[in-house]
Residue, then its C-alpha position, 0 to 999 in steps of 0.5 A: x568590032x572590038x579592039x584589042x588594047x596592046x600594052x606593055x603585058x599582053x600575052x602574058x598570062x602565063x610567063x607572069x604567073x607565080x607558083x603557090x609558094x611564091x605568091x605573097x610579098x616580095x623579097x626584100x633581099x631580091x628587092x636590094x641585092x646590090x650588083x657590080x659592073x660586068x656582072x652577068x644576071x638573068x632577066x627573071x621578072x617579079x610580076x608584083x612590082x611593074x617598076x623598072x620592067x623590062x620588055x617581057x621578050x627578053x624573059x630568061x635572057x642573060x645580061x651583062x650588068x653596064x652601070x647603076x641608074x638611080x634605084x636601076x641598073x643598065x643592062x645589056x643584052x645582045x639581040x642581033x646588036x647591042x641593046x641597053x635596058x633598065x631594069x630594077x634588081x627585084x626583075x634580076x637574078x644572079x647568073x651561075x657561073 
């Protein structure tokens, strides 16, 4: 028999996928945006950059920015009780208010 390998993307195939006109090179502006403590941001993942990935259960998912870690930030989420993630800002958006 053969066994399957569980990695940190599997299953993946399609919440990772990327439409035609976001194929190609990464944003810069999405790579650097700058965010402050308390700030609420979505968890959107950018599948080119595998640094600083959250856990791809929390895809979609609205957090609250806690502090800045090195090049990452520590984001909260709350999931039954509190939990912390680091993340790097290309895997975060801005959340409307």
């Amino acid at each position: 028999m053969v066994k399957r390998f569980d990695g940190a993307r599997k299953r993946s195939r399609h919440k990772m996928k990327k439409t035609l006109k976001r194929k190609g090179k990464i944003s810069l502006t999405s790579y650097f945006q700058e965010f402050e403590k308390g700030d609420k941001a979505v968890l959107s993942a950018e599948p080119a950059y595998h640094k600083g990935m959250y856990p791809l259960k929390f895809h979609g998912r609205t957090t609250t920015v806690v502090e800045r870690r090195g090049r990452c930030y520590e984001v909260s989420i709350e999931e039954g009780k509190q939990k912390i993630l680091i993340v790097h800002p290309v895997h975060m958006k801005k959340a409307v208010k």
